[in-house]
C-alpha positions in Angstrom: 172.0 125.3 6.7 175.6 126.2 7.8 174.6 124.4 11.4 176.6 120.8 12.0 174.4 117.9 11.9 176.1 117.0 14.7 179.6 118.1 16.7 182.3 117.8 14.7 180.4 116.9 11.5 179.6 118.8 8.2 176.7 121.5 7.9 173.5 120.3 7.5 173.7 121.7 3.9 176.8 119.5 3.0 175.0 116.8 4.6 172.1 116.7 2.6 173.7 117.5 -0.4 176.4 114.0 0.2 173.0 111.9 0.5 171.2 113.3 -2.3 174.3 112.3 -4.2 174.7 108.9 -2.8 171.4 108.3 -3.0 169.9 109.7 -6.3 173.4 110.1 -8.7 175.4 107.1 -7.6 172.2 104.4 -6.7 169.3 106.0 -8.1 171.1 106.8 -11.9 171.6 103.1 -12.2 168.3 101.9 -11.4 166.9 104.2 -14.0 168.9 103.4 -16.6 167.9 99.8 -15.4 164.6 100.0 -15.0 164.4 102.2 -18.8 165.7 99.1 -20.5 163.8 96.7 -18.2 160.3 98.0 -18.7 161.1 98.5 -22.2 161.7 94.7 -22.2 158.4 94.7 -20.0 156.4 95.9 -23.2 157.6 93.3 -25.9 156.9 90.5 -23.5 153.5 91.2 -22.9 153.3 92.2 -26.0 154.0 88.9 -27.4 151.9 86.8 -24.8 149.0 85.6 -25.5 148.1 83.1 -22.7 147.4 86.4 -20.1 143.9 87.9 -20.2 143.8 90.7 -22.3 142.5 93.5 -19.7 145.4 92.0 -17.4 147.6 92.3 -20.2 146.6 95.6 -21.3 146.7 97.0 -17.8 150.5 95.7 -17.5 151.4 96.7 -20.9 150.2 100.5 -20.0 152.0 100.6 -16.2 155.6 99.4 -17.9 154.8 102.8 -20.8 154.2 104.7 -17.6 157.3 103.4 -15.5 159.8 103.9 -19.0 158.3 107.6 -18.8 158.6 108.0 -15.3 162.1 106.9 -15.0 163.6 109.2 -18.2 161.5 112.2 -16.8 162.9 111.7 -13.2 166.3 111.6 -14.7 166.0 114.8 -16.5 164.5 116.2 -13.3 166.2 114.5 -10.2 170.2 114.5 -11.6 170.4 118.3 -13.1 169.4 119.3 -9.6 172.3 117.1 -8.0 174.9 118.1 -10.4 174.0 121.9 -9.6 174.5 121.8 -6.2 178.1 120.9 -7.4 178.8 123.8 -9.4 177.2 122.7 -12.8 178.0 125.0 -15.6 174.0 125.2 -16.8 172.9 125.7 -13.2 170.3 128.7 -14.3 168.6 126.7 -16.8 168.2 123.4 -14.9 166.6 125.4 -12.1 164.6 128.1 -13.9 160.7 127.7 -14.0 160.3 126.8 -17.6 162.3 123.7 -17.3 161.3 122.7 -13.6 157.4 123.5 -14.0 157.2 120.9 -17.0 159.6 118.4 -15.8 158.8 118.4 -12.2 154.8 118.4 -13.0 155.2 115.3 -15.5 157.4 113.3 -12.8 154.3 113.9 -10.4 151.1 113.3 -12.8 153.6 109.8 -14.3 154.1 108.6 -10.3 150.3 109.3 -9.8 149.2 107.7 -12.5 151.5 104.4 -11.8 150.5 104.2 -8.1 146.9 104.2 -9.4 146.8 101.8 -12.3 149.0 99.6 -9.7 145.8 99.8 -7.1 143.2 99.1 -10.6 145.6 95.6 -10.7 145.4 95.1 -7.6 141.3 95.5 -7.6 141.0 93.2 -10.5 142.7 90.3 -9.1 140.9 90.8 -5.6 137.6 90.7 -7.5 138.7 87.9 -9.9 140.0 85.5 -7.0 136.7 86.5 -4.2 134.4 87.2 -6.3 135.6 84.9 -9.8 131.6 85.1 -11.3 130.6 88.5 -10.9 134.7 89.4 -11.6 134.5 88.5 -15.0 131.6 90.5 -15.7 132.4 93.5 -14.2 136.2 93.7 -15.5 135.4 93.3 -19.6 137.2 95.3 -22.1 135.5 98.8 -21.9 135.6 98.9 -17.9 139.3 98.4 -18.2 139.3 101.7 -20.7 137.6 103.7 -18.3 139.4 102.6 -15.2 142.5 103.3 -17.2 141.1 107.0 -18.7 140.0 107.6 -15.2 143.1 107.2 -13.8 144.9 109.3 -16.0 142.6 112.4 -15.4 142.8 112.2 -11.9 146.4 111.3 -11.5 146.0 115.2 -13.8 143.6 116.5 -11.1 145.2 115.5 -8.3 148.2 117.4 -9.2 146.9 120.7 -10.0 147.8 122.5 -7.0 151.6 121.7 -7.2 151.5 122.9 -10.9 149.4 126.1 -9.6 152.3 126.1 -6.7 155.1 126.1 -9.6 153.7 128.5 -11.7 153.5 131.5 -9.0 156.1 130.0 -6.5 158.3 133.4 -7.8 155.6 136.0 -8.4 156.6 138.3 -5.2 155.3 138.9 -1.7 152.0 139.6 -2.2 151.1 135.9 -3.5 152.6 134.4 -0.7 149.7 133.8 1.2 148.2 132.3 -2.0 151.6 130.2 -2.8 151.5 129.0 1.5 147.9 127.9 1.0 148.8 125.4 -2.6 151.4 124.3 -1.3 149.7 122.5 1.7 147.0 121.5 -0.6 149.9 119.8 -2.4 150.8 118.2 0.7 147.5 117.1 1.7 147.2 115.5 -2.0 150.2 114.3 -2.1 150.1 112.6 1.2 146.5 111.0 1.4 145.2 110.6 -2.5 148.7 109.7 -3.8 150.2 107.7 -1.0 148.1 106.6 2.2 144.9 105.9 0.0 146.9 103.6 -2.7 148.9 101.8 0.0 145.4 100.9 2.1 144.2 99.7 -0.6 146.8 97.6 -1.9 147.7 96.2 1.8 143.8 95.2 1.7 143.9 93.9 -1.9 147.2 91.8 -0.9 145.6 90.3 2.5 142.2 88.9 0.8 144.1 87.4 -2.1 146.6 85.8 -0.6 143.8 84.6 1.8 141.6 83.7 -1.2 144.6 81.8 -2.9 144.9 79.5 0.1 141.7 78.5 0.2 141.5 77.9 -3.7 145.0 75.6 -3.0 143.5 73.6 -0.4 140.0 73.2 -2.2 142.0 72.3 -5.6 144.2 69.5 -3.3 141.3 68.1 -1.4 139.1 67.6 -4.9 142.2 65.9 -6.6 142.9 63.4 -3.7 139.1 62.5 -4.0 139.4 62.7 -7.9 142.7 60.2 -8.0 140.9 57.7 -4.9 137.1 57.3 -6.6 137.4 57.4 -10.4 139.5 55.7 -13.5 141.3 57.2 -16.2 138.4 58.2 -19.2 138.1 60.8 -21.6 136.2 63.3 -18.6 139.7 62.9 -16.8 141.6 64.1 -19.5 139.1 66.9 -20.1 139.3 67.8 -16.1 143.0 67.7 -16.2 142.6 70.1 -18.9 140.5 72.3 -17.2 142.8 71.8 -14.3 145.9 73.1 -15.6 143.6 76.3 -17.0 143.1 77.0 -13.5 146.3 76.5 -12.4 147.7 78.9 -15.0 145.3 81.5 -13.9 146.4 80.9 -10.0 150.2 81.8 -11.1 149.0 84.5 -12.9 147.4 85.4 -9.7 150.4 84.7 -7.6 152.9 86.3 -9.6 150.8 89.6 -9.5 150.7 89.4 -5.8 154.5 89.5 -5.8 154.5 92.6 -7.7 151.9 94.4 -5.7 153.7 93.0 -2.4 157.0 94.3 -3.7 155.1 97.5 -4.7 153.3 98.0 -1.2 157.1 97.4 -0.1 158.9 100.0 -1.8 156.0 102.3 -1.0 156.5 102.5 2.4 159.5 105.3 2.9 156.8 107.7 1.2 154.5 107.4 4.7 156.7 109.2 7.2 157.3 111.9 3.8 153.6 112.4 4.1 153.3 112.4 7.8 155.8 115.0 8.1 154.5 117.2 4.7 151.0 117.0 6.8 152.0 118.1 10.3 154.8 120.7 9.2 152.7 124.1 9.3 151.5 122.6 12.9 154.2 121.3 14.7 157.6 122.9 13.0 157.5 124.7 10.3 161.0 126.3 10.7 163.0 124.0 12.6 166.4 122.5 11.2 165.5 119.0 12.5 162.1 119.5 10.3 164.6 120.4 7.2 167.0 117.9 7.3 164.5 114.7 8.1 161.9 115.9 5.4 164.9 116.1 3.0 166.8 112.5 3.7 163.2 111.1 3.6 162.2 112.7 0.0 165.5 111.3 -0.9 165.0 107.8 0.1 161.0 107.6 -1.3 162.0 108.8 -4.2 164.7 105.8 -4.6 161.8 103.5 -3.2 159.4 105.0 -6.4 162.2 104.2 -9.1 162.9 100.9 -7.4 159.0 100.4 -8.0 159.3 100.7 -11.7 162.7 98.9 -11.8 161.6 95.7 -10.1 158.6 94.5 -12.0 160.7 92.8 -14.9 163.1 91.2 -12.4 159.6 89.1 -10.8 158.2 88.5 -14.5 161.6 86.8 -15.5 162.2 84.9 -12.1 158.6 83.9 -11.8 157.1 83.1 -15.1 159.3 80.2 -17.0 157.3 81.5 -20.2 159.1 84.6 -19.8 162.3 83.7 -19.7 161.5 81.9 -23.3 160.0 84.7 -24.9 163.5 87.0 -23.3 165.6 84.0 -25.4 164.1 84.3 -28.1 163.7 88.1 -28.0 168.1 88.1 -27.5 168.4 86.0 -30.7 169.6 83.1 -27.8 166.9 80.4 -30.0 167.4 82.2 -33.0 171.2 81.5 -33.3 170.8 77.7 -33.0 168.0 77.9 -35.4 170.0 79.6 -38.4 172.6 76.9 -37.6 170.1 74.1 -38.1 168.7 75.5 -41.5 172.6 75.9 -42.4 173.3 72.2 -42.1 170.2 71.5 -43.4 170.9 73.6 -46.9 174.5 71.5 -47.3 172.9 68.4 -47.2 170.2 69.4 -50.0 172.9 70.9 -52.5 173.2 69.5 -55.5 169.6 68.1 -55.3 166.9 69.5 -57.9 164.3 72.3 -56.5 160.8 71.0 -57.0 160.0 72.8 -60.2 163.0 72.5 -62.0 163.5 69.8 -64.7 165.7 66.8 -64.4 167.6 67.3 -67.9 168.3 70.6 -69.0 169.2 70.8 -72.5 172.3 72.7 -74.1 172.8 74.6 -76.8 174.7 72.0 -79.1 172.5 69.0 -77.8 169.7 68.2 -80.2 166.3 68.8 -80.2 164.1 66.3 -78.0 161.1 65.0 -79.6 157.8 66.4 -78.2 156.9 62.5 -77.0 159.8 62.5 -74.7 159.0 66.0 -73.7 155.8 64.6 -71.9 158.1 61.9 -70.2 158.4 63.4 -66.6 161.9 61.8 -65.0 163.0 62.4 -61.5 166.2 61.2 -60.3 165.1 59.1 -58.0 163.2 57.0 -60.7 166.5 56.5 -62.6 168.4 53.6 -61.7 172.6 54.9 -61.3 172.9 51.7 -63.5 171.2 52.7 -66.5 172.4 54.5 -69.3 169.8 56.3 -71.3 170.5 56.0 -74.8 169.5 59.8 -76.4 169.4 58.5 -80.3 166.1 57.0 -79.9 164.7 60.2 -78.4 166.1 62.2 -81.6 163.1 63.9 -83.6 
């Protein structure tokens, strides 16, 4: 590590250290922080909409709980580690095993679990937009549970060497064999069943429905050119303009998901030459500086890709969706403001008028007593002419 990157330059240690800064302290703490508040904001919304399918719904409501987690655990993990390097005053504790193992192991299982319930959304609008009859059957409410539940324990699975790697990663010499071997079962895991498998599938996922969303477009022109040239307005062309804008709801819905996988398939990318290089390491190089330093910048960058991932997803919601960016208003008291302002006027112009219940003359305590006949008179003010004055000595008992 005390080798120049190049002639003239700083060691590769210094080197890798100045982009881990750059890249996880001074770009990737912000987009945390962001994306914390953003999926946070993520969860009300969908919370609060009720034109979404429900499985849809609950599928996003669950990936923006796993993102806030993701992002608050990589920040406890990813910025003790960067501040160490610079002579941190809790350096021991922020790299000792009982804090790492946890942390580290919950980032991993959280960014397996995300990349997978990603794919599961990915899945559900391929089948709903190729295959809309036999979709819809498939994908009811338990399904979803178990696609979800399934995720979770194999996101668990799938990272059981690394936490097997962690746990004995310090026991002494004679487990090295044993720590070597988990730790390219980590690599293998990491690479193909957490990365590689995921982004096929997606890539797949994104090509068919963006193919199948063509096709419905053009269909969906072609029948309302024959629609508005053959037939008169009549009640079925209010009902098919109904069932028109149903589908066109769902086809947004459809599109604005593809953004996010897209955007997700995107940012997943940098993690490919991380897993490339993890698989043919013990092969190739496992010693060399070059091996080092490019595995290192590359982590670095995939892991800014991963909390982009999580960040991003509110930013499409808001630009895409107008009913979004309505229920945000509302939710920052924008609406509410104007409202309070409108029952405010409203309350001046009423005062001094009667409530409903309460009577019209109110008697004091010097005024006479009123006859029980007038007592089952029932005035209102607007029945008494400004005009008029009521004498009160007829009305004496």
């Amino acid at each position: 590590m005390l080798k120049k990157t190049w002639p003239g330059g700083p060691t590769n240690g210094a080197f890798l250290d100045y982009n881990r800064f750059t890249l996880l302290s001074v770009v990737g703490l912000p987009v945390c922080a962001v994306g914390v508040v953003t999926s946070t904001l993520s969860i009300c919304l969908f919370c609060r909409d009720r034109k979404t399918p429900r499985n849809t719904r609950k599928l996003l409501i669950i990936t923006s709980l796993v993102d806030v987690q993701f992002l608050l655990f990589s920040m406890l993990y990813l910025q003790p580690l960067t501040f160490c390097r610079m002579g941190f005053s809790w350096k021991h504790f922020f790299k000792s095993p009982g804090y790492i193992l946890p942390i580290f192991s919950l980032v991993n299982i959280l960014e397996s679990l995300r990349n997978w319930l990603v794919v599961v959304i990915g899945v559900e609008r391929f089948l709903l937009v190729c295959f809309p009859f036999r979709g819809k059957l498939w994908l009811n409410g338990n399904t979803t549970n178990c696609l979800i539940a399934a995720c979770f324990g194999f996101a668990i699975v799938v990272r059981l060497p690394l936490i097997a790697y962690l746990s004995i990663e310090n026991a002494g010499t004679k487990w090295s064999r044993v720590v070597s071997w988990l730790y390219q079962m980590h690599s293998f895991t990491d690479s193909i069943l957490v990365t590689v498998i995921p982004l096929i599938i997606l890539i797949f996922c994104s090509l068919r429905i963006g193919r199948g969303l063509r096709q419905s477009d053009r269909f969906r022109r072609e029948q309302t050119e024959q629609h508005v040239r053959y037939t008169a307005p009549s009640e079925s062309n209010r009902a098919r303009t109904s069932s028109t804008c149903s589908v066109v709801r769902r086809v947004k819905l459809t599109r604005g998901l593809l953004i996010v996988i897209v955007t997700f398939t995107l940012f997943m990318l940098p993690m490919v030459p991380v897993s490339i290089i993890q698989i043919i390491s013990h092969h190739f190089f496992p010693s060399s500086c070059v091996y080092y330093v490019t595995l290192h910048i590359c982590s670095f960058v995939a892991a800014l890709g991963s909390q982009l991932n999580s960040m991003a997803n509110f930013f499409i919601y808001i630009f895409y969706w107008r009913k979004y960016r309505r229920m945000l208003h509302r939710m920052l008291a924008c609406e509410y403001t104007k409202r309070v302002r409108r029952q405010e006027n409203e309350l001046k112009l009423n005062i001094g008028r009667p409530l409903k219940g309460d009577p019209v003359f109110a008697r004091r305590k010097n005024e006479p007593k009123i006859s029980p006949l007038a007592q089952k008179l029932e005035w209102s003010l607007s029945d008494i002419p400004k005009a008029v004055d009521i004498p009160h000595d007829g009305l004496n008992a």
